[in-house]
VOGU-3710 file (C-alpha; in Angstrom, 3 decimals, decimal comma):
1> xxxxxxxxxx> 0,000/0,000/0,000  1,830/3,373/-0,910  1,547/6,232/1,667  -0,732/8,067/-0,192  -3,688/5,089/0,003  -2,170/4,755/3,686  -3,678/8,178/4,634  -6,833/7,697/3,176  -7,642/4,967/5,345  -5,725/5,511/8,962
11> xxxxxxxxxx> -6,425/9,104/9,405  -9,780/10,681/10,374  -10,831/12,952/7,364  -10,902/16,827/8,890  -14,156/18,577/7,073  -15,021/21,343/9,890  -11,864/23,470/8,860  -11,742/25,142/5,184  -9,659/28,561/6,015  -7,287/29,560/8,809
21> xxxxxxxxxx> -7,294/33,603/8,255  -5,008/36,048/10,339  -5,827/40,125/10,543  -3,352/42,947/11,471  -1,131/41,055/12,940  1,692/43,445/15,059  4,000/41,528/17,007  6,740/43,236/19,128  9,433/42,858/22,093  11,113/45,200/24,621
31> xxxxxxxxxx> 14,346/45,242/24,301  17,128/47,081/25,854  17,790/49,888/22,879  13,884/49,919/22,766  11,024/48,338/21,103  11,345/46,200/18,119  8,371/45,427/15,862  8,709/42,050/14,365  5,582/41,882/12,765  4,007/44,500/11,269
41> xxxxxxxxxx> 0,207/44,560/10,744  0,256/41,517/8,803  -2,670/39,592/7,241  -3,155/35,965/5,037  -5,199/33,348/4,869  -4,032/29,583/4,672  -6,712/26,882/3,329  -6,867/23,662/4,373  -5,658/20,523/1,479  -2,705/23,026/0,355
51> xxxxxxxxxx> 0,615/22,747/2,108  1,402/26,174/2,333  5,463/27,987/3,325  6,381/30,712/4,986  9,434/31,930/3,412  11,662/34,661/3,915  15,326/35,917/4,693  16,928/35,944/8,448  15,094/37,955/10,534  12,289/38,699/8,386
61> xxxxxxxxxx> 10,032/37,618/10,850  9,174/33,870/9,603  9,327/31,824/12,782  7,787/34,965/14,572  4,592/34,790/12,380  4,309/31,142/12,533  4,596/31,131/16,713  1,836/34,010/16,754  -0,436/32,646/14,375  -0,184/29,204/16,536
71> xxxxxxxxxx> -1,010/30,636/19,559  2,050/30,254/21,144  3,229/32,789/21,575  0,943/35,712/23,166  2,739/38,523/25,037  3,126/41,528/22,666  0,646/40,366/20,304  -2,420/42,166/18,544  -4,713/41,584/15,912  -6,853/38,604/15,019
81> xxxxxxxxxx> -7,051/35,091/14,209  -10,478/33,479/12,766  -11,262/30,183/11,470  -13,617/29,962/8,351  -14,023/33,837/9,409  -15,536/33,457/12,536  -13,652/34,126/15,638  -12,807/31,084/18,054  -12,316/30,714/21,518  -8,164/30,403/22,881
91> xxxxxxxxxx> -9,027/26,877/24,500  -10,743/25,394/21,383  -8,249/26,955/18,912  -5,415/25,275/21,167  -6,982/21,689/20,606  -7,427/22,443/16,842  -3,719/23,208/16,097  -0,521/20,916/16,538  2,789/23,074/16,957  5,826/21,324/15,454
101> xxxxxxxxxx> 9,144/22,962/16,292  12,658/22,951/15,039  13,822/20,780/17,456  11,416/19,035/19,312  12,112/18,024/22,746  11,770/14,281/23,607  12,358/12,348/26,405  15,333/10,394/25,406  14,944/7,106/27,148  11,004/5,875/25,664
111> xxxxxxxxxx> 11,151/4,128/22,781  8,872/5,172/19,771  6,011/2,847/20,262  5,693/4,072/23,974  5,915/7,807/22,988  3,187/7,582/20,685  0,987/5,310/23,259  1,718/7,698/25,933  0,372/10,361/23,453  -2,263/8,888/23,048
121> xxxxxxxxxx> -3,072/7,931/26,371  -3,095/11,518/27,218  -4,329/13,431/24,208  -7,350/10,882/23,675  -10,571/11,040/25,824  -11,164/8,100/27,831  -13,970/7,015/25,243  -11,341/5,897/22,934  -10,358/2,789/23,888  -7,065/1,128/24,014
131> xxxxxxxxxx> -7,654/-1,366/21,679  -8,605/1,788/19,069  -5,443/3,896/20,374  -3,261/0,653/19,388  -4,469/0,793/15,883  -4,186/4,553/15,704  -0,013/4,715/16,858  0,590/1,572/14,879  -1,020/3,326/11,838  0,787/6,182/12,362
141> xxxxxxxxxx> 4,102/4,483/13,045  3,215/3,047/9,141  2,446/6,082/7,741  5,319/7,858/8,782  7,732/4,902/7,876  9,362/4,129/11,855  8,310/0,505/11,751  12,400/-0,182/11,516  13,154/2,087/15,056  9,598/1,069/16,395
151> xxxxxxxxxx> 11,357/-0,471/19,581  14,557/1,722/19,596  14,951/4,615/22,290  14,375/8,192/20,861  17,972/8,577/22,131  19,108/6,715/19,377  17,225/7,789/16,382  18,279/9,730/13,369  17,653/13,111/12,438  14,671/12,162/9,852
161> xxxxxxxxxx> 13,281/9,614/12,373  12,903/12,115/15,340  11,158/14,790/12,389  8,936/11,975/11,833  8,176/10,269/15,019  7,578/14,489/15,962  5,059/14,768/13,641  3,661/11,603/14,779  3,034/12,561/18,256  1,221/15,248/17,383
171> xxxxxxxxxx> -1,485/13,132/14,602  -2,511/11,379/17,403  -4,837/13,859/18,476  -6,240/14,361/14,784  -5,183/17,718/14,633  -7,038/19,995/11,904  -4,464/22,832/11,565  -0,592/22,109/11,745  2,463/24,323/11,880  6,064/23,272/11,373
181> xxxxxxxxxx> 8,939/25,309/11,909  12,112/24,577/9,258  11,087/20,939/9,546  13,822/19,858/7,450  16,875/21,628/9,568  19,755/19,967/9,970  17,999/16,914/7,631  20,064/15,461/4,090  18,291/16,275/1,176  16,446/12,887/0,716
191> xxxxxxxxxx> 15,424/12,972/4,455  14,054/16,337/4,021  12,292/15,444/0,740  10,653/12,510/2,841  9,477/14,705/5,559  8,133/17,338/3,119  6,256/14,216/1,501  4,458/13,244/4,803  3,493/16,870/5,021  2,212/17,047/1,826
201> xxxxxxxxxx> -0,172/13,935/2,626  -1,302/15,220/5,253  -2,557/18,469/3,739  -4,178/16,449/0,847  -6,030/14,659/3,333  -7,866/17,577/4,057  -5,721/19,635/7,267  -4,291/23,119/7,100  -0,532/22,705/6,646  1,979/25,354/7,066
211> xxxxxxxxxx> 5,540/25,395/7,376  8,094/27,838/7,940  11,082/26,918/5,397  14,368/28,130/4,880  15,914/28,495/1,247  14,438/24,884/-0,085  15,154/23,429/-3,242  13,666/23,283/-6,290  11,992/19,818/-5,670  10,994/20,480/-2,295
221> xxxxxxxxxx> 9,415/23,746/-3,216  7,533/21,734/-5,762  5,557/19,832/-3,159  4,745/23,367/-1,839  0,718/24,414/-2,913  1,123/28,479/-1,766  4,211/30,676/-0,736  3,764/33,443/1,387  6,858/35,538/1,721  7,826/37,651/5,046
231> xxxxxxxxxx> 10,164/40,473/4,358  10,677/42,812/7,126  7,968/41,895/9,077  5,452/42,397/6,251  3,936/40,116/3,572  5,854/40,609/0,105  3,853/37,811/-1,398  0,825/35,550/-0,602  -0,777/33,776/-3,104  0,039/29,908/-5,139
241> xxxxxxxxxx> 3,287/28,942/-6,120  2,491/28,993/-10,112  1,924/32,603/-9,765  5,252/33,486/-7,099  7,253/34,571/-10,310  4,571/35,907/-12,671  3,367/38,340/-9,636  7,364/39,403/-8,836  7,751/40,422/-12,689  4,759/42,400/-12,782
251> xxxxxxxxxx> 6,710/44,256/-10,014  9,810/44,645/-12,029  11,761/41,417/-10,943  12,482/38,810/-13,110  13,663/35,772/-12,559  16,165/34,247/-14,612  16,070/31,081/-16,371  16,598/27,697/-14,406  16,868/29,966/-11,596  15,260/28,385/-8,033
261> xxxxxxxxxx> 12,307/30,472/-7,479  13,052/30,285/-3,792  15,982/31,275/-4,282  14,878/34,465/-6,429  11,760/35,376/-4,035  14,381/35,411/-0,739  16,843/37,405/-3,228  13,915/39,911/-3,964  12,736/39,857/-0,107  16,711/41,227/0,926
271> xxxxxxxxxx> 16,570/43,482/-1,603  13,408/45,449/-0,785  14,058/45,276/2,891  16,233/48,332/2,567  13,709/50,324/-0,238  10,348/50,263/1,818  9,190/51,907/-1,705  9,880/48,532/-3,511  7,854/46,561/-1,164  4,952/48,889/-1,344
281> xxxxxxxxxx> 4,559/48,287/-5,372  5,197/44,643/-4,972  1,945/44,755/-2,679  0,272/46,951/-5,057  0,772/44,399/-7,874  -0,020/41,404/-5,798  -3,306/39,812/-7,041  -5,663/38,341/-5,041  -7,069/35,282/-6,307  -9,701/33,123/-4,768
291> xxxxxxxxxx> -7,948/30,453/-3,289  -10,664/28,942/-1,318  -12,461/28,151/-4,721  -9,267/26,828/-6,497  -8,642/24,432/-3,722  -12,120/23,253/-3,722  -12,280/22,665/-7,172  -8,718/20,588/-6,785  -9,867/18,622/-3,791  -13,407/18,386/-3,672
301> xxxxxxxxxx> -13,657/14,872/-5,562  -10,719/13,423/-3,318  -12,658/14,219/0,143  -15,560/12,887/-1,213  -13,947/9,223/-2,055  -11,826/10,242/1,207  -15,003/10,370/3,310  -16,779/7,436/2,261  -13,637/4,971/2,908  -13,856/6,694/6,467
311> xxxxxxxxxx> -17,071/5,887/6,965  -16,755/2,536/5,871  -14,124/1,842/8,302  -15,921/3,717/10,802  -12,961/5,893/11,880  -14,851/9,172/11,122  -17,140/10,876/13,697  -19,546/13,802/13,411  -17,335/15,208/16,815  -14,757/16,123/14,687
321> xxxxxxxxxx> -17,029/19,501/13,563  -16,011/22,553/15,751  -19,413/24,270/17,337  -18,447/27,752/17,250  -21,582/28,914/18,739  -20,374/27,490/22,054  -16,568/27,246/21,980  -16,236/27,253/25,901  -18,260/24,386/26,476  -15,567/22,105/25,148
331> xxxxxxxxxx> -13,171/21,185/28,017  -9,519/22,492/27,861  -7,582/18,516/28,171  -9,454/15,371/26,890  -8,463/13,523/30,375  -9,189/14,437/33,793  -6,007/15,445/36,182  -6,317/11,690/37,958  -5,734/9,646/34,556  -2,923/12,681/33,306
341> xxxxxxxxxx> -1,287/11,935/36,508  -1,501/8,182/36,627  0,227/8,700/33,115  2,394/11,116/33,283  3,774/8,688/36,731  4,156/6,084/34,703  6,087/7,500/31,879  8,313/8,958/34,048  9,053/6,038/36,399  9,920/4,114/33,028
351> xxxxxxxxxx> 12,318/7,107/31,398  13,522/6,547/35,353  14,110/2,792/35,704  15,591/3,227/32,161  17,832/5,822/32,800  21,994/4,267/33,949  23,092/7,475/35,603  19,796/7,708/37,677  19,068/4,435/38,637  21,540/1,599/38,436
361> xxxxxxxxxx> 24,773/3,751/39,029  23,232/6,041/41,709  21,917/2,920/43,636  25,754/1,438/43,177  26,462/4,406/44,316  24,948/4,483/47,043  25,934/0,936/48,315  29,823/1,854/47,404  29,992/4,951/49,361  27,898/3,798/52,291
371> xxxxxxxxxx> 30,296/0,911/52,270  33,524/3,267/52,051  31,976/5,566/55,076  31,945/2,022/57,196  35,259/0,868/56,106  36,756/4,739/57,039  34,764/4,555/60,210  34,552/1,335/60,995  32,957/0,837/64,395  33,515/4,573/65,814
381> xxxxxxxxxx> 30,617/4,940/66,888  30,619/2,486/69,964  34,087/4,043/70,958  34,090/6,773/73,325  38,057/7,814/72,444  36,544/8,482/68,777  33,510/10,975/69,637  34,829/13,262/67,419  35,053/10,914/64,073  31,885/9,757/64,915
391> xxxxxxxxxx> 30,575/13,093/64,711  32,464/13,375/61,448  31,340/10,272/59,913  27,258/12,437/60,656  28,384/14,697/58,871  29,914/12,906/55,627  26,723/10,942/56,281  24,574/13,827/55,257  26,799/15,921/52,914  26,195/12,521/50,865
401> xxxxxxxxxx> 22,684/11,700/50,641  22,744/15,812/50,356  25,062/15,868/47,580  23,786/13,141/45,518  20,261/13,167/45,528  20,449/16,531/44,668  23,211/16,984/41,826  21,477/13,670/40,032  17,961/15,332/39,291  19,415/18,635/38,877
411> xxxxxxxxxx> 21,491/16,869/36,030  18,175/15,439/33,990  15,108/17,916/35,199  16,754/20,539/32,561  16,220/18,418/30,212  12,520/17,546/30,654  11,889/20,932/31,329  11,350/21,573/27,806  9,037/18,682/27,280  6,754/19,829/29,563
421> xxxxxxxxxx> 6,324/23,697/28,281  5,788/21,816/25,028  3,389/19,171/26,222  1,342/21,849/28,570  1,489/23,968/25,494  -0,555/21,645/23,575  -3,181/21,537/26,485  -1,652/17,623/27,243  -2,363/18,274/30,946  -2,036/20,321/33,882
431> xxxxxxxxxx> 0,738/21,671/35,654  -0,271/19,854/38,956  -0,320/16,682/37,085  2,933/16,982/36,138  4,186/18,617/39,108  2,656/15,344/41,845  3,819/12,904/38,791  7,913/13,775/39,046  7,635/13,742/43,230  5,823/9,997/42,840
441> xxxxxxxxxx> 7,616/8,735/40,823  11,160/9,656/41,548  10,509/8,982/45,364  10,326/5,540/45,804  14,314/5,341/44,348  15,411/8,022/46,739  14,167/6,170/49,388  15,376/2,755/48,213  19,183/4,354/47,573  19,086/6,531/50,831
451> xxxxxxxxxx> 17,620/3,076/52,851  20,506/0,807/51,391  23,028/3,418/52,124  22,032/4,237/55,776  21,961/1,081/57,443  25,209/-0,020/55,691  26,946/3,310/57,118  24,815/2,537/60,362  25,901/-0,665/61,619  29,407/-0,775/60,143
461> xxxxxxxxxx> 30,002/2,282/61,850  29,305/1,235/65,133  26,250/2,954/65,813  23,153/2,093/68,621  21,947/-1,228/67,950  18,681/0,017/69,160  15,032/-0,278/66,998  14,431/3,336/68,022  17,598/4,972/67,263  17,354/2,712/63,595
471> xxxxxxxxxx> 14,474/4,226/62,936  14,937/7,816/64,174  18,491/7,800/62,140  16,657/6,607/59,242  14,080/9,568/59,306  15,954/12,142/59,494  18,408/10,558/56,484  15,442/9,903/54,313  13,924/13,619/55,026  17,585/14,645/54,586
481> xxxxxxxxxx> 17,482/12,490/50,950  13,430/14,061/50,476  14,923/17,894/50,950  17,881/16,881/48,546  15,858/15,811/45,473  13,134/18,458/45,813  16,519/21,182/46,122  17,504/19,322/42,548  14,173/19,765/41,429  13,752/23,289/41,960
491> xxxxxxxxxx> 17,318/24,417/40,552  16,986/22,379/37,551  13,504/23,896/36,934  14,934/27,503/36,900  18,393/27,154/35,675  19,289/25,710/32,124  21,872/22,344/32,293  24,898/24,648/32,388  24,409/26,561/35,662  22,611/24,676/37,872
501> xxxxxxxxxx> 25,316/22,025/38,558  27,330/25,146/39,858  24,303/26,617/41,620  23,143/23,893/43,346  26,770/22,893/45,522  27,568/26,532/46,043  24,424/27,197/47,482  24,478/24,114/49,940  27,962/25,284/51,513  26,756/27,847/53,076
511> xxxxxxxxxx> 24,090/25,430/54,745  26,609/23,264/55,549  28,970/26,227/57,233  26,040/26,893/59,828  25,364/23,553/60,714  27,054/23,623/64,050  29,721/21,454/63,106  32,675/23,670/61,839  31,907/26,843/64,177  29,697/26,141/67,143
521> xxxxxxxxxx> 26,545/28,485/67,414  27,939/30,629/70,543  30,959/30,980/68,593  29,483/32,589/65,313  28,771/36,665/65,512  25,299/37,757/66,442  25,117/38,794/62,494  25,382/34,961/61,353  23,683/33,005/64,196  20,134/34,021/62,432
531> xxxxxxxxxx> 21,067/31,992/59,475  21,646/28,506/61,639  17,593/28,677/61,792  17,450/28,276/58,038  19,725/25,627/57,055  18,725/22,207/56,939  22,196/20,997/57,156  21,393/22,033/61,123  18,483/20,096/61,765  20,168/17,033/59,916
541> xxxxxxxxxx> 23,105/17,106/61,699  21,485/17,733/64,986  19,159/14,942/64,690  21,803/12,672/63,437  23,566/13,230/66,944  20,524/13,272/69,097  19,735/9,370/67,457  23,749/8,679/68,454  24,612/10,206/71,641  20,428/11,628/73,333
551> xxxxxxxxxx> 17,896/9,978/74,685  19,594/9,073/77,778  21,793/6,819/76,433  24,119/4,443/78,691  27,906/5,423/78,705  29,843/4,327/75,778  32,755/2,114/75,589  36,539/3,254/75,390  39,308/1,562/74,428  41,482/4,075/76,200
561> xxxxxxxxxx> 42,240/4,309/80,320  40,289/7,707/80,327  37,527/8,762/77,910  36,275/12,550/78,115  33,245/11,974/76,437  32,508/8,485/77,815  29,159/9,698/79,042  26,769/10,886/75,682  25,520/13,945/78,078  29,123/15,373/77,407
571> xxxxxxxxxx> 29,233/15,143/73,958  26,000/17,053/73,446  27,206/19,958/75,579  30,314/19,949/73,562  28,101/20,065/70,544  25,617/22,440/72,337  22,473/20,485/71,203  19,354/20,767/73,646  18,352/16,983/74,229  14,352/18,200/72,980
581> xxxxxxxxxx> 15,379/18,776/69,834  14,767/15,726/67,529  11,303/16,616/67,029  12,182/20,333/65,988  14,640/19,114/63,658  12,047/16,955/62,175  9,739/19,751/61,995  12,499/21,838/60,601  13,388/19,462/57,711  9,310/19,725/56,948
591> xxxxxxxxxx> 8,988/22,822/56,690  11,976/23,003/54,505  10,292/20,184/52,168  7,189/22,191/52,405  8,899/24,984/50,841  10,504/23,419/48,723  7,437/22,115/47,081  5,752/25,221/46,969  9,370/26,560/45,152  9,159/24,001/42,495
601> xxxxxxxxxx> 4,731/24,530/41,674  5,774/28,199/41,483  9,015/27,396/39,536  6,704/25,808/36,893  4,528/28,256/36,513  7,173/31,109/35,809  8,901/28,842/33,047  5,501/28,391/31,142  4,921/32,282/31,375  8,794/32,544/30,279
611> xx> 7,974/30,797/27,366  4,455/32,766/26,124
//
């Protein structure tokens, strides 16, 4: 079966959309030398069965129109966007449209087959069923040719196969308009010819396609139906791609023979960037034809045979017609918050299990270093001469679970981060889903790792071989391990991959200064002694030696003739820890979590406005 017949069966016919029409547009950003317009008052209309480009020379303005007219980006914006010339509510336009980008963020460690599943498991309503969402991703998966990388990581695909398995992800939801931006960057020729194939099938199935596209060929502008050319944040030329040269010579500029007409228009679109006159006659001399008829009269016949094989299979439904007497009836995500968050758990504790630096080596890790801290400290703990390295061995206790529970997320959260403005975007789910989906599902391996390591440090150490003290040692560590993930989590949800692995242990140093351990509290100046109140590294550590040396515990053993801190009640005084304090520490490390959680909702919610 070729790819065109392909289409006509697998995909759901879109009939509700004939026009996508955009009205005095005016786009522009503060900057520091002042305001720059990027687009100015700009109109067009693209139709749906044409795959239309939007061409047009560096900074013309190209990827700026194409991120307005998708709704994504807002801030700065005015005009208006209508569909079949009726205005449309923000909530249903977003579930019309599918946003491709240049580079489309993917979590690296899902294969294809899952991606797609899990895109459909959250872009479908429940009343699709999973036997119908199988045959939807494995038709798409055919359609777009990834049957040979079906079961291979996205890590490992190829520049064409991530393209395709992009536009994939977004068919799932049947979208009826779709915008790509440069789909074929950084793609061979033949790739890029492939790409710009499955494109052009999809807009002869009947969906509004429009791509921004930088200086194609000659036989990828072929598969192009209608050019519309940016130049200086205007439109130089709208209009089919027959009459592109015909409409430039009536303005004076002819193209030369065998000359790329892409080529020519971007030529012609530099040239009259600097004479504002030449623009103006171009526009003067720019016909307007009736597309909407001409692609009728091309495509009618097709969507008719088109619609009756749907119907036949029974993979058309009357829902697929937008009421636009009533667009806020429709609800903004096809799911409810419960099923997005039972998915969005489960796709991330299998990019998790999947994942060698955050799951097999950090739980190596964490049985290696917690058996290094026993063999260093071996039994110090039950040894009143070595007090002192006992309360060292707390410390390097904490600075560990500290250090790498933290430094691990911060190292992949960046990378997701992106994901998730793009999924949100394209109204995949809420922000609380995702937010309560990373703390479940990255918990239960923090615990494990933070478990292992602590009673391997605890009993080769020498510590209380007491239920009580087990378990309060283990609560604070595993609050300790709680505060460092959520710290991760927070950093890597403000600061790109290349600053917060320096943020994250030059902020915890200071914590760790004002822990009590290095300076005690009546030695610090009254200036500094506030700041003991706010670092978790205090409450840690004091708990930690409250569980060793507090609740009236019996002398410990010496080795020596004479022990000065034989008797725990010494060793706190040296340390100048009130016995009470367990619980406050406890409380303190909550309140810290508490924060930290509110840190990382509100963290979210700035890096989706960041990206309007």
């Amino acid at each position: 079966m070729s790819s065109e017949e392909t289409v006509e069966v697998i995909i759901p016919l879109v009939k509700s959309i004939t026009s996508l029409t955009f009205q005095q547009i005016s786009y522009k950003v503060e900057q520091k030398d002042g305001t720059k317009h990027l687009l100015k008052n700009i109109s067009g209309t693209f139709l749906s069965g044409r795959l239309s480009a939007i061409m047009g020379p560096s900074g013309a303005g190209k990827s700026s129109l194409l991120n307005v007219i998708s709704g994504f980006r807002t801030k700065g914006v005015k005009g208006r966007i209508l569909i079949n010339n009726e205005p449309i509510d923000r909530v249903k336009y977003r579930q019309l449209i599918a946003y491709t980008a240049q580079d489309v963020p993917l979590l690296q460690n899902i294969t294809v087959h899952e991606t797609l599943h899990y895109a459909a498991d959250l872009k479908l309503p429940v009343s699709v069923t999973q036997i119908h969402k199988t045959k939807i991703v494995n038709d798409i998966i055919t359609l777009l040719g990834l049957e040979k990388c079906v079961h291979n990581q996205v890590k490992v695909l190829s520049g064409g196969e991530r393209k395709r398995l992009s536009i994939g992800l977004e068919l799932v939801s049947n979208p009826k308009i779709m915008f790509f931006d440069e789909p074929t960057s950084g793609l061979d020729s033949e790739s890029s010819f492939q790409v710009i194939s499955y494109m052009k099938d999809l807009a002869k199935q009947g969906r509004c396609v429009i791509s921004v596209i930088h200086q194609p060929s000659s036989d990828l502008l072929e598969l192009f139906d209608d050019i519309y050319v940016v130049a200086d944040g205007r439109c130089m030329y709208k209009g089919s791609l027959e009459r592109l040269i015909p409409t430039l010579e009536t303005a004076g500029f002819v193209c030369p023979q065998y000359y790329n007409r892409a080529d020519f228009a971007l030529k012609v679109a530099s040239t009259i960037k600097t004479d504002p006159d030449k623009l103006e006659t171009l526009m003067h001399c720019m016909l307007e034809p009736s597309l909407l008829e001409e692609k009728n009269g091309i495509h009618d016949e097709r969507q008719s045979v088109n619609e009756k094989k749907l119907l036949e299979t029974g993979y058309l439904h009357d829902d697929t017609t937008v009421d636009m007497e009533k667009p806020n009836r429709s609800p903004q995500y096809p799911i409810s918050a419960l099923r997005q968050f039972s998915v969005l758990t489960r796709r991330t504790a299998l990019g998790t299990i999947r994942n060698l630096a955050l799951t097999l080596l950090r739980f190596i890790g964490h049985i290696l270093f917690g058996l290094i801290i026993g063999a260093v400290f071996y039994n110090v703990g039950d040894n009143g001469a070595k007090v002192l390295s006992n309360v060292s061995c707390l410390v390097m206790v904490l600075m560990f679970i500290m250090f790498s529970n933290s430094m691990t997320v911060v190292l992949t959260f960046p990378m997701e981060m992106a994901v998730f403005v793009r999924e949100h975007k394209s109204n995949c789910y809420t922000v609380g889903a995702y937010y309560w989906s990373k703390i479940v599902a990255d918990f239960p391996l923090m615990l494990a790792g933070v478990t292992c390591f602590m009673l391997i440090a605890y009993y080769l150490t020498g510590q209380p071989n007491e239920t009580t003290r087990i378990v309060q040692f283990w609560a604070i560590c595993a609050l300790m391990g709680w505060t460092a993930q959520m710290y991760g989590m927070v950093a890597g949800s403000i600061f790109p991959v290349d600053v917060s692995p320096f943020v994250v242990p030059s902020s915890l140093i200071p914590m760790i200064l004002f822990s009590g351990f290095f300076i005690r509290y009546s030695e610090l100046l009254d200036v500094f002694k506030p700041l003991t109140y706010v670092s978790h590294f205090r409450y840690g550590f004091e708990g930690l030696a409250l569980t060793s040396y507090g609740f009236n515990r019996t002398e410990i053993g010496c080795e020596d003739m004479f022990c000065y801190y034989r008797k725990p009640k010494k060793v706190m005084e040296m340390l100048e820890i009130d016995q009470g304090n367990y619980w406050i520490d406890l409380a303190g490390l909550g309140v810290w979590i508490v924060v930290l959680h509110i840190l990382l909702y509100i963290s979210l919610r700035l890096r989706l406005r960041w990206n309007q």
